[in-house]
N, C-alpha and C positions, 0 to 999 in steps of 0.2 A: 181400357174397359169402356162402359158405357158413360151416359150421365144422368142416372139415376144412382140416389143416394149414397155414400160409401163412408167409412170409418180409416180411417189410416192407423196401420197397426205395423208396429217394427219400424225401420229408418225408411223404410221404400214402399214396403207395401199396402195398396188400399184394396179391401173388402167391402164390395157390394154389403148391405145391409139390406137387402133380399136375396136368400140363398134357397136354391131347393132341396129337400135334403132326400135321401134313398134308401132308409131304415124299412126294411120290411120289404123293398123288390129286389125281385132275381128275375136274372133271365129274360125272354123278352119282354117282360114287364116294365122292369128297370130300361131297358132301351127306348122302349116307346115313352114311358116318360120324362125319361132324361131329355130323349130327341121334344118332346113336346114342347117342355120348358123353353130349352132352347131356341125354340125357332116365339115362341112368346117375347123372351126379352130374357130371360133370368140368365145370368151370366156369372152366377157364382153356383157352384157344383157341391154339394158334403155328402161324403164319402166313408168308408172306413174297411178296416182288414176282415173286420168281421162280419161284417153284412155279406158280405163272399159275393160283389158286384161289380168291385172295380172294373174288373173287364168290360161290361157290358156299360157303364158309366163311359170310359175310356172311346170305346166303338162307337157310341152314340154322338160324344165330341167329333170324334173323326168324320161322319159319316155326314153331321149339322153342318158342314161347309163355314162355320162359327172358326175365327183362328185363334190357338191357344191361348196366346197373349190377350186377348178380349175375354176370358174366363179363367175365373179366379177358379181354385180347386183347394179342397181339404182333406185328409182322409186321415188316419188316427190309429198309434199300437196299440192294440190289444195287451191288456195284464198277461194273459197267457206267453207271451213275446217279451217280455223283459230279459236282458241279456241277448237278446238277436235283433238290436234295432237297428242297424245295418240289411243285414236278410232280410226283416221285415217292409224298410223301405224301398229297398233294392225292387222285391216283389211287386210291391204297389206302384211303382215305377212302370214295371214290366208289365203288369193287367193293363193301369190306363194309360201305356203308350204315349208316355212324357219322358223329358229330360230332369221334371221340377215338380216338385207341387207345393201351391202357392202357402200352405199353413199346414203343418202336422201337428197333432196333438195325442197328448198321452188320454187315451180313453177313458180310465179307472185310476184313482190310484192303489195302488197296490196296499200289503198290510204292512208293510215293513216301508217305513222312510227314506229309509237306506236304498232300497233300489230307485225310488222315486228319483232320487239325487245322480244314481250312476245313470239312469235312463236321458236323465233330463243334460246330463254332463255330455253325452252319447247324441244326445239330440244337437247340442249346441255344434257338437262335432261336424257333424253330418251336412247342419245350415251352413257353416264353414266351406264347405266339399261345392257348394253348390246343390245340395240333393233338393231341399226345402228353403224356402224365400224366410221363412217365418213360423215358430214355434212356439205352443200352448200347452192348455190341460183341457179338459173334459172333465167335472163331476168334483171338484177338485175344492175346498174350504179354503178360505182367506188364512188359515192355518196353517194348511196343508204347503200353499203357496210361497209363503213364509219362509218355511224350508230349506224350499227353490231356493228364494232370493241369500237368503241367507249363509248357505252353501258355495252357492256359485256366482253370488255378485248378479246376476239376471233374473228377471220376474218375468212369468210367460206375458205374454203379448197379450192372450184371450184366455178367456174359462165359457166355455160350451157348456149350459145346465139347462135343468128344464126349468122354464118361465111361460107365463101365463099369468090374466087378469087373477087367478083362483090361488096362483103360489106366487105371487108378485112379494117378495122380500125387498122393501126398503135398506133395511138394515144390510144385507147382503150385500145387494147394488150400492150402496154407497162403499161399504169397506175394501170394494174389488175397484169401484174409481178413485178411491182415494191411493191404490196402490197400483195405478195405473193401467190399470188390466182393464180391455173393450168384455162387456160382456153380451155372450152370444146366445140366445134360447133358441131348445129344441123345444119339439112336442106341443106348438102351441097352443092345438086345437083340440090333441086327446083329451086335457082333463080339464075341457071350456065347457060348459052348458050354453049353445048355442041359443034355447029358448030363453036363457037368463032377462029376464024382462028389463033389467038397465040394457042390454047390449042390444035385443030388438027394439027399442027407444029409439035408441042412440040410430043403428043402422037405418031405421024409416025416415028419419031424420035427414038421411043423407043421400038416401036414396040406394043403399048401399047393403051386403049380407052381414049379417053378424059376422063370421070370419071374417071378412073384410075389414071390420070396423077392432077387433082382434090384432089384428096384423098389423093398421096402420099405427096403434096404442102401442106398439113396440117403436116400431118407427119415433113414432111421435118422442118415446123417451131414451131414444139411441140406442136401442137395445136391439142387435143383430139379429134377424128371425129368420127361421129355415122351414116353411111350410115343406109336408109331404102331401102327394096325391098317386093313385094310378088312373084318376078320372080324369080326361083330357080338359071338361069342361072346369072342372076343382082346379087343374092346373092353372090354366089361366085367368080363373076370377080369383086366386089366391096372387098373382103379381099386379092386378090390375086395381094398386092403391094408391097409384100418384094423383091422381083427378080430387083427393078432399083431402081435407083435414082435422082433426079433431080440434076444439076447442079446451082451455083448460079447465071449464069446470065438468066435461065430460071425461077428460083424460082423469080427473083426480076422483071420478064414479067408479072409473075401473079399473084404478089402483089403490085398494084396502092397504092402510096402514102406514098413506104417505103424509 
């Protein structure tokens, strides 16, 4: 991988702690700015069965002259897909034209526990096979996790939620570290107020966008972050957060509740 920032999750695997994520492109949309990312720096990929992109994710790897082993990849079952998570990997496989991909996570959990546990049993499988380096949840309660652990002797590696200065859960993040689990936010910027007058503070400050100053606040508190963009220019002022740093009585302005 690179050397910029990373989290080590599982016995082998580390994850970039800038990932781009692909919610909401298809087509050559999702190509273009997958390829954009990449050729920026971002070198961790997220993914999933239902965004119905892998392929176009997959082609744009191929095409970035980027080699596999330098990008980390995620991509995630659908609830709809319990009981075919086999098929389902198989397929994700086949769209992005790997042998592996570096972290699979169960999307939702389901309403019934029970499958939670046969899925997650089925996952353990699969990392086994070699299909997946490393296996998670999505959306998933320190409860729900429990389960997991409980059932099958293993706790997932990560919980993919949505994070944000606005739903920054202390309580959360601690009870998901204390049970070993990296936590990874989506959606950082949907439900940010950009004009929030601490965070263009903070950004003039630094010389720097509010997104910006957003992005490295994960950073700053280990917290995996997966901007999305289809703007070439969003692309890459969304990776371009190694040059500062927050301070911590900045970081604790835009964490409510720590």
């Amino acid at each position: 991988m690179s050397d910029q920032p990373a989290v080590r999750i599982g016995d082998q695997a580390e994850m970039p702690m800038v990932g781009f994520g692909t919610w909401q492109l298809g087509g050559q949309q999702a190509y273009d700015s997958v390829r954009w990312a990449l050729e920026v720096g971002y070198r961790h990929l997220d993914t999933a069965t239902m965004y119905g992109n892998e392929a176009e994710v997959g082609r744009a790897l191929r095409d970035s002259g980027v080699g596999r082993s330098d990008v980390f990849i995620t991509t995630k079952l659908p609830p709809g897909r319990f009981g075919k998570e086999r098929a389902t990997l198989t397929e994700s496989l086949r769209g992005l034209g790997v042998d592996q991909v570096d972290l699979w996570l169960i999307h939702w959990p389901p309403r019934r526990s029970a499958d939670s546990v046969r899925a997650w049993q089925e996952m353990r499988a699969l990392r086994s096979e070699g299909l997946c380096r490393t296996i998670g949840v999505s959306n998933y309660s320190p409860a729900d996790i429990d389960e997991l652990t409980k059932a099958t002797g293993e706790t997932p590696a990560v919980n993919q939620v949505p994070w944000s200065p606005a739903e920054h859960d202390p309580v959360l993040l601690a009870a998901l570290r204390e049970r070993g689990v990296v936590v990874e936010g989506y959606s950082p910027l949907k439900n940010t107020n950009l004009r929030d007058r601490t965070l263009t503070e903070i950004a003039e400050a630094h010389g720097v966008t509010p997104a910006q100053v957003v992005l490295r606040w994960h950073i700053e508190l280990g917290i995996v972050v997966t901007p999305r963009s289809k703007r070439r220019e969003r692309v890459e002022s969304n990776f371009d957060l190694f040059g500062f740093s927050l301070t911590e009585e900045e970081i604790a302005r835009l964490s409510p509740g720590a």
